[in-house]
C-alpha positions as CSV (number, residue, x, y, z in Angstrom):
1,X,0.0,0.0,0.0
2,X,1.1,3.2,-1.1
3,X,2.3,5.8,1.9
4,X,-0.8,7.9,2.8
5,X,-0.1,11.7,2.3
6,X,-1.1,15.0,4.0
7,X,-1.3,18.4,2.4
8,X,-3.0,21.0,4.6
9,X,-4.3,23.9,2.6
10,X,-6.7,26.6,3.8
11,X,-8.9,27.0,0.9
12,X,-10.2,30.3,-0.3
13,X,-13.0,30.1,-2.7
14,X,-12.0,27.0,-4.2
15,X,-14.4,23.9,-4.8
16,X,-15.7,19.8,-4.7
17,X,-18.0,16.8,-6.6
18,X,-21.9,16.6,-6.2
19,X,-21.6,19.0,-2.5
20,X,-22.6,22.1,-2.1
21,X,-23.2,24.5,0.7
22,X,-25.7,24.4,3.0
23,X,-29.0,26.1,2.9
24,X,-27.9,28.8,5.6
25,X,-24.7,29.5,3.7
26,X,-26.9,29.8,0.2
27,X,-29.3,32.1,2.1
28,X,-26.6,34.5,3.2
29,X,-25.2,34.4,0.0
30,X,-28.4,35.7,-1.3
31,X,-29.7,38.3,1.3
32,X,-26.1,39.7,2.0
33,X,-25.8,40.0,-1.9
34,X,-29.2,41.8,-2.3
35,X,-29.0,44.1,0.5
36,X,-25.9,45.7,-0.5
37,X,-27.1,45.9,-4.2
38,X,-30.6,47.0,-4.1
39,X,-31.0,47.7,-0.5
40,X,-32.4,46.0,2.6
41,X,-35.8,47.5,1.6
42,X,-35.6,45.2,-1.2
43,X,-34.7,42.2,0.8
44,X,-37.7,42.5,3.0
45,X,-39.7,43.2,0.2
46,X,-38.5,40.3,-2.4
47,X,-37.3,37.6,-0.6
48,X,-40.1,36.9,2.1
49,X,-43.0,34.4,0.8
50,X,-44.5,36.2,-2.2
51,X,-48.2,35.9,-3.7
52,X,-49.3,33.1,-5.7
53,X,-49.6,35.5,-8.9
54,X,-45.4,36.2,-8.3
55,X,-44.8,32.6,-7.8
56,X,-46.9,31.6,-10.9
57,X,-44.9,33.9,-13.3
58,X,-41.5,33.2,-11.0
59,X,-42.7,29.5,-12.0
60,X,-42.8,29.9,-15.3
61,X,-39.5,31.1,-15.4
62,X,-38.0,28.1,-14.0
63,X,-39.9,26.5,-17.0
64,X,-37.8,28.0,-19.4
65,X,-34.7,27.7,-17.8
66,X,-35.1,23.8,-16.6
67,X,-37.5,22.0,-17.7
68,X,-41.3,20.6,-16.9
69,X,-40.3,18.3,-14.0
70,X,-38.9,21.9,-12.4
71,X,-41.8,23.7,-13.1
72,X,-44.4,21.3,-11.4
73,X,-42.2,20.8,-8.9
74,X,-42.0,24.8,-8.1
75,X,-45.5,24.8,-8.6
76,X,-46.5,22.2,-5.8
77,X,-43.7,23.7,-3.5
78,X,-45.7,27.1,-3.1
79,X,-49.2,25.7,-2.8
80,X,-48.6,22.4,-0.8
81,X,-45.4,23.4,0.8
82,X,-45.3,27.0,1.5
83,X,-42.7,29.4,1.2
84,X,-38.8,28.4,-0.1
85,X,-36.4,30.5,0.0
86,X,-34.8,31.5,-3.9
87,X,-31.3,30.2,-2.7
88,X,-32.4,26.9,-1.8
89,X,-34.6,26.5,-4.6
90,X,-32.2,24.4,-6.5
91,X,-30.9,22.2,-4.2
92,X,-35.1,21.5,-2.8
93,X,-36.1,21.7,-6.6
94,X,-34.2,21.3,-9.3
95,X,-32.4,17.7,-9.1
96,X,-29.9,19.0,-11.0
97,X,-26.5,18.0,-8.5
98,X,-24.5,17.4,-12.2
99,X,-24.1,21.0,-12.7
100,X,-22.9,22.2,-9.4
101,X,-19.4,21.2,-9.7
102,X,-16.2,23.1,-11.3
103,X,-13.1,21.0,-12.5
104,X,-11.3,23.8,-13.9
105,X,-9.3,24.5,-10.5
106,X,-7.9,21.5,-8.5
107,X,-6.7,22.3,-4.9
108,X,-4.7,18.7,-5.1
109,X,-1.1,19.2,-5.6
110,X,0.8,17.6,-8.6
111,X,1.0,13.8,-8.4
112,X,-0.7,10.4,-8.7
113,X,-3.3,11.6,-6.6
114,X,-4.1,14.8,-8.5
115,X,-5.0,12.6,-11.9
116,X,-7.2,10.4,-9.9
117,X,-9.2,13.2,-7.9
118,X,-9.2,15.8,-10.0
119,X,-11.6,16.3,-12.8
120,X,-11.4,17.1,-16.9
121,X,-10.8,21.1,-16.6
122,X,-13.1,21.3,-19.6
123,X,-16.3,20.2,-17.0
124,X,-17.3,23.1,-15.4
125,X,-21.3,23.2,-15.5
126,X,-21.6,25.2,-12.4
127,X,-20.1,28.7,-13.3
128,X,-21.8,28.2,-16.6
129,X,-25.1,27.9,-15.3
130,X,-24.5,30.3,-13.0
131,X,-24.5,32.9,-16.0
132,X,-27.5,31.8,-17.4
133,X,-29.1,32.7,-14.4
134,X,-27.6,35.7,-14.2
135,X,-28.2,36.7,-18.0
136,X,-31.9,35.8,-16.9
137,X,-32.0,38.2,-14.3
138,X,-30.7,40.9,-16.5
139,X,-33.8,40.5,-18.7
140,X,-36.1,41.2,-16.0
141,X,-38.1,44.6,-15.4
142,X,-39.8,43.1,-12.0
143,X,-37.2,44.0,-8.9
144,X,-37.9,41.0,-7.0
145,X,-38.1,38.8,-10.2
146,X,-34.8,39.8,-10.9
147,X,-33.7,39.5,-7.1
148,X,-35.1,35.8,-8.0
149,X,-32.8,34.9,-10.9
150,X,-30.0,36.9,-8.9
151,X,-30.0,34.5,-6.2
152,X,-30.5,31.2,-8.1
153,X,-27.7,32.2,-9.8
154,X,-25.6,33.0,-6.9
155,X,-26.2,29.6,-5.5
156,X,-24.5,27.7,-8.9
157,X,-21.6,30.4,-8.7
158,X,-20.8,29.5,-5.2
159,X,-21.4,25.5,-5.4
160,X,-18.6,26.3,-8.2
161,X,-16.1,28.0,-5.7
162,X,-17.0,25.3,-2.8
163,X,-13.4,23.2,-2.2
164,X,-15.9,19.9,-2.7
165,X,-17.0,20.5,-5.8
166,X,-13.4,21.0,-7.2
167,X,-12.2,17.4,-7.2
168,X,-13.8,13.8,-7.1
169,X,-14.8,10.9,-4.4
170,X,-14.4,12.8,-0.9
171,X,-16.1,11.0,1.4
172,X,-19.5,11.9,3.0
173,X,-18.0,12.6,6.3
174,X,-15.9,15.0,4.9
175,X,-18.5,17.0,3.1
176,X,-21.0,16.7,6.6
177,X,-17.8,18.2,8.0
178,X,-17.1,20.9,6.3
179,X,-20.5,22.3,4.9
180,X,-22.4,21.2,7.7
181,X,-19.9,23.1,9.8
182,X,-20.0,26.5,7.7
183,X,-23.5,26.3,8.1
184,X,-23.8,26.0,11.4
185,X,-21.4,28.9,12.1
186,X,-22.9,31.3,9.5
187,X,-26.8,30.4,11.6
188,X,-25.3,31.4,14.6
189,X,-24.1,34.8,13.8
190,X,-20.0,34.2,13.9
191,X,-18.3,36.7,12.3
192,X,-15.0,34.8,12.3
193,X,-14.9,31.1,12.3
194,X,-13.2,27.8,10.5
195,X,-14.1,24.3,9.2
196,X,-11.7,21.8,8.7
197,X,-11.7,17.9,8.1
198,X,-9.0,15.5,7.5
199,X,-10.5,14.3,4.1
200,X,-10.5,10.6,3.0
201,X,-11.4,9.6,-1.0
202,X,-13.2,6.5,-2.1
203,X,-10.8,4.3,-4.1
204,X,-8.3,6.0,-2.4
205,X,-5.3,5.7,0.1
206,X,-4.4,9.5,-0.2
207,X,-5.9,11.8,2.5
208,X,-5.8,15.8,2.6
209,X,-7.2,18.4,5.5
210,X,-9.4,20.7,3.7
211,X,-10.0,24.5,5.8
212,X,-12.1,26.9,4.7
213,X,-12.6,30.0,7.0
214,X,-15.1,33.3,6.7
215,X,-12.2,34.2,4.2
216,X,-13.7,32.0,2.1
217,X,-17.5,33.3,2.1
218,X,-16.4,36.8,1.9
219,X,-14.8,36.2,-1.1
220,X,-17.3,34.6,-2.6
221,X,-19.8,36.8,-1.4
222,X,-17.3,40.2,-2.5
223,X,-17.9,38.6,-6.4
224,X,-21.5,38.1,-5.8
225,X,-21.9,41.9,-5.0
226,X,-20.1,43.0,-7.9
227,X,-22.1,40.7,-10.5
228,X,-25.3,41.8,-8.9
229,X,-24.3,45.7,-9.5
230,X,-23.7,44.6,-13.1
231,X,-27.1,43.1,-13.0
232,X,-28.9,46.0,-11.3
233,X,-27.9,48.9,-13.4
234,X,-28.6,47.6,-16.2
235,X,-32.0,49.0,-18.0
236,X,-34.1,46.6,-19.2
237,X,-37.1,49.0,-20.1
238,X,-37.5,52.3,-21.9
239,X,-39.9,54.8,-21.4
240,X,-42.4,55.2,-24.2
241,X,-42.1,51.4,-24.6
242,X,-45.9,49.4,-24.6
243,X,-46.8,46.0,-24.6
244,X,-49.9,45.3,-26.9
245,X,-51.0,41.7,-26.0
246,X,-54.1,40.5,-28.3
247,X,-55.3,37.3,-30.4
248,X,-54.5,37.4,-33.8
249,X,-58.4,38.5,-34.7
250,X,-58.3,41.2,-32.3
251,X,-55.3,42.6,-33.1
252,X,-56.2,42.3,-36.8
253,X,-59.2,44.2,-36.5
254,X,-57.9,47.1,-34.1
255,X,-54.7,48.0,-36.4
256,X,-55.1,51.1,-36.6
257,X,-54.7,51.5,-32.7
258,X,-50.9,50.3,-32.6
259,X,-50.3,52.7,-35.6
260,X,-51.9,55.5,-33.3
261,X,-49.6,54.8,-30.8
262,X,-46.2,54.7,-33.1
263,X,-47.5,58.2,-34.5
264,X,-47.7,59.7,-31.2
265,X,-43.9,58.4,-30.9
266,X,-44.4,55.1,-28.3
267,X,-42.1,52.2,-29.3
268,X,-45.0,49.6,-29.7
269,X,-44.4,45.6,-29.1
270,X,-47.2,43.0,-30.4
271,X,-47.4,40.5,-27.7
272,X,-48.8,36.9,-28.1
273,X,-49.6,34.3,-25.7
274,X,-46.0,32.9,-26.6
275,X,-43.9,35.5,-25.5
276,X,-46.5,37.5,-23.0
277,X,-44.6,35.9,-20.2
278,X,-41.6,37.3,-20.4
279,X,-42.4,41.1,-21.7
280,X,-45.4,41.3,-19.6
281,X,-42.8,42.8,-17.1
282,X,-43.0,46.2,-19.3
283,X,-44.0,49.7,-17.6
284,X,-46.9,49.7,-19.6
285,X,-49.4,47.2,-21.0
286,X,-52.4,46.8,-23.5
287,X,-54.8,44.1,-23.8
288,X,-57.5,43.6,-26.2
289,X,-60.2,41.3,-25.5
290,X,-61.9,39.8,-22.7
291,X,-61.6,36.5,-20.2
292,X,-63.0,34.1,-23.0
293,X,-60.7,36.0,-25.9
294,X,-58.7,32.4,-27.6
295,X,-54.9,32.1,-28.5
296,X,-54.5,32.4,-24.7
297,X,-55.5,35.9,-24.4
298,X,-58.6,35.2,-21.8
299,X,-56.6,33.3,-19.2
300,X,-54.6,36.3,-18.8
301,X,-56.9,38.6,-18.8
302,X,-59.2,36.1,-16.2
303,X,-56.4,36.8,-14.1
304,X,-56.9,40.6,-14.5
305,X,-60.3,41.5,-14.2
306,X,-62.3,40.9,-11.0
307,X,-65.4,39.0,-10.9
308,X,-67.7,42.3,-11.5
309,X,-66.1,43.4,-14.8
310,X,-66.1,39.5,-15.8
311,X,-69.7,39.8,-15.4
312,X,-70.0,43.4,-17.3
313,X,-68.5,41.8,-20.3
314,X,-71.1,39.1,-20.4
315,X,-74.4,41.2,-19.3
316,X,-75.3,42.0,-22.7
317,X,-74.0,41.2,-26.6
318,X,-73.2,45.0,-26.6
319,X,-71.3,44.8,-23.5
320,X,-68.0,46.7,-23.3
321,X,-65.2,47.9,-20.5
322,X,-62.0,49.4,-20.3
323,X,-59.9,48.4,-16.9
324,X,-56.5,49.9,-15.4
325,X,-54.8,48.0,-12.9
326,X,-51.7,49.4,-11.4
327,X,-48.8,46.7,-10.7
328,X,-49.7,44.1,-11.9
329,X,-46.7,42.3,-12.6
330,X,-44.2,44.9,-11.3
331,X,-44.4,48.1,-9.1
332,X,-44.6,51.4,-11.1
333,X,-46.6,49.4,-14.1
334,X,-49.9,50.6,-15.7
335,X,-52.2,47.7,-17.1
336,X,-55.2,48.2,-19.7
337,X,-57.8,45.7,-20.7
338,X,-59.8,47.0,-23.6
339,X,-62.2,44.3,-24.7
340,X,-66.0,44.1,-24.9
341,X,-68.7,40.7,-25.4
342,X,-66.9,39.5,-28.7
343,X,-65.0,40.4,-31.4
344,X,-66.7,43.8,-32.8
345,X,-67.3,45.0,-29.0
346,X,-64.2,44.7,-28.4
347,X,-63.3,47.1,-31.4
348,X,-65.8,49.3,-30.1
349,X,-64.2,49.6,-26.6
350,X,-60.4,50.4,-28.9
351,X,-62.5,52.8,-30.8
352,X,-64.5,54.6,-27.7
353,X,-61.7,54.4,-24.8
354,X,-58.5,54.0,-27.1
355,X,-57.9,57.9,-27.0
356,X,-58.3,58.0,-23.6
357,X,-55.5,54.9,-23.1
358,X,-53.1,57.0,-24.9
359,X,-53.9,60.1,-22.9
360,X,-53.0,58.2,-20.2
361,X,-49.8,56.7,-21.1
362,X,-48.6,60.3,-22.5
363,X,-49.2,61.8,-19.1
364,X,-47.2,59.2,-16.9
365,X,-44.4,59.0,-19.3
């Protein structure tokens, strides 16, 4: 048997295979991140249990990042489950441990042993999908929907800089050591503090003490900050900019209205039911059409109108309404619904309360 070796290293930001930190760690990640970027208000805000309509369009989100399996899965978490926290969405959520490690750095010293437990530099998953999330975040005009994608992102970018996620077959005892120790540390309030295990590897005879110290989260959390400053100055929304969601019959008929609004100078974007999602987080929005409009127009607007101007709509074949609703799907947003019993209402209510939209939209921009 070979002679067992020792190397003591105190690791700062470095990382290990299929670990991660622990949900504490993640958290502070997260709400230290956010606070010193957009402010504690935001963190009291954002990151507290937010309303089913958030969590739906937060939902959908995770839909086109991961995949169907993620998005029931965040959908049952928030209406059987309750309340989880953004930075320990993946690890609850996702089931996606394959990306959270990053080969490109090895904290194993040349040798036999540095072949054997460290992995291809090329297989680095975790800082890439950390980027994705942050790109995502980027995209979005909602604060706390960008605080969202902020934080999931944080969580890959750190799994990525954990020393366990840097090389191959520690043991579970050494992971339960180390994270398990951070994490207790950072949920009782330390300021300065250290974890350290003598490390064994499966398949292994070699043996290394691993240290990681508050030197290590501050780091981590120093590079956090300064993506997340990236992230929050960047404009995702200009003003004079509209959203005009509508089926393709609605908007068809009621073309003339977008042209009115490019001739009073507003930059004009035809939404459908395939891309509402996403630039439904606009300052200001325009939908033609009522709760049973097709194309997947009326299941938005169901969620827009209340139960009065959902009857309104159906008292009479001449029925007609136009509703504002102020944030909607972000704070400072203005929401219109212009739609009427069917098809030719509807392009009555453009025709009779149309002027008065872009009155409105001319005096708040």
């Amino acid at each position: 048997m070979k002679k067992k070796s020792l190397i003591i290293l105190t690791i700062l930001g470095l990382s290990i295979q299929a670990a991660s930190w622990g949900p504490a760690t993640h958290k502070y990640f997260c709400d230290n991140a956010v606070e010193q970027v957009w402010g504690a208000g935001v963190v009291k805000q954002c990151l507290p249990k937010k309303s089913s309509r958030f969590m739906d369009d937060f939902c959908e989100l995770v839909y086109l990042m991961k995949d169907a399996q993620a998005y029931k899965a965040c959908r049952d978490s928030y209406k059987k489950k309750g309340f989880i926290h953004p930075a320990n969405i993946p690890d609850e959520l996702f089931n996606d441990s394959e990306l959270f490690h990053d080969y490109s750095h090895c904290p194993v010293r040349p040798g036999p042993a540095r072949y054997q437990l460290c992995g291809d530099r090329e297989d680095a998953p975790a800082p890439s999908e950390a980027q994705r999330w942050f790109n995502k975040a980027k995209e979005q005009s909602d604060t706390c929907m960008r605080v969202y994608a902020f934080c999931i992102g944080s969580v890959y970018y750190s799994k990525g800089e954990n020393p366990l996620n840097q090389i191959r077959g520690e043991t579970q005892d050494c992971y339960d050591s180390i994270v398990g120790g951070i994490d207790d540390k950072i949920s009782s309030g330390l300021m300065y503090y250290r974890a350290g295990k003598r490390c064994e590897f499966e398949n292994s005879d070699f043996e290394q003490e691993f240290s990681v110290s508050e030197k290590t989260i501050e780091t981590i959390l120093e590079t956090l900050v300064k993506i997340g400053r990236n992230i929050s100055s960047s404009s995702v929304s200009e003003e004079g900019k509209i959203i005009l969601f509508a089926n393709s019959i609605d908007y068809g008929l009621n073309r003339d209205f977008h042209d009115s609004l490019t001739a009073k100078g507003f930059t004009v974007t035809r939404a459908t039911a395939e891309n509402f999602q996403t630039l439904k987080y606009t300052k200001y929005v325009i939908i033609l059409g009522g709760h049973n409009s097709p194309e997947g127009v009326g299941d938005v607007v169901s969620s827009v109108l209340n139960s009065d101007e959902k009857a309104a709509l159906l008292n009479s074949t001449e029925s007609k309404i136009i509703a504002l609703r102020d944030n909607m799907w972000m704070m400072n947003q203005k929401v219109w619904v212009l739609a009427g019993y069917g098809k030719e209402q509807t392009h009555e209510a453009v025709i009779e309360f149309g002027g008065e939209v872009v009155g409105e939209v001319g005096k708040v921009i």
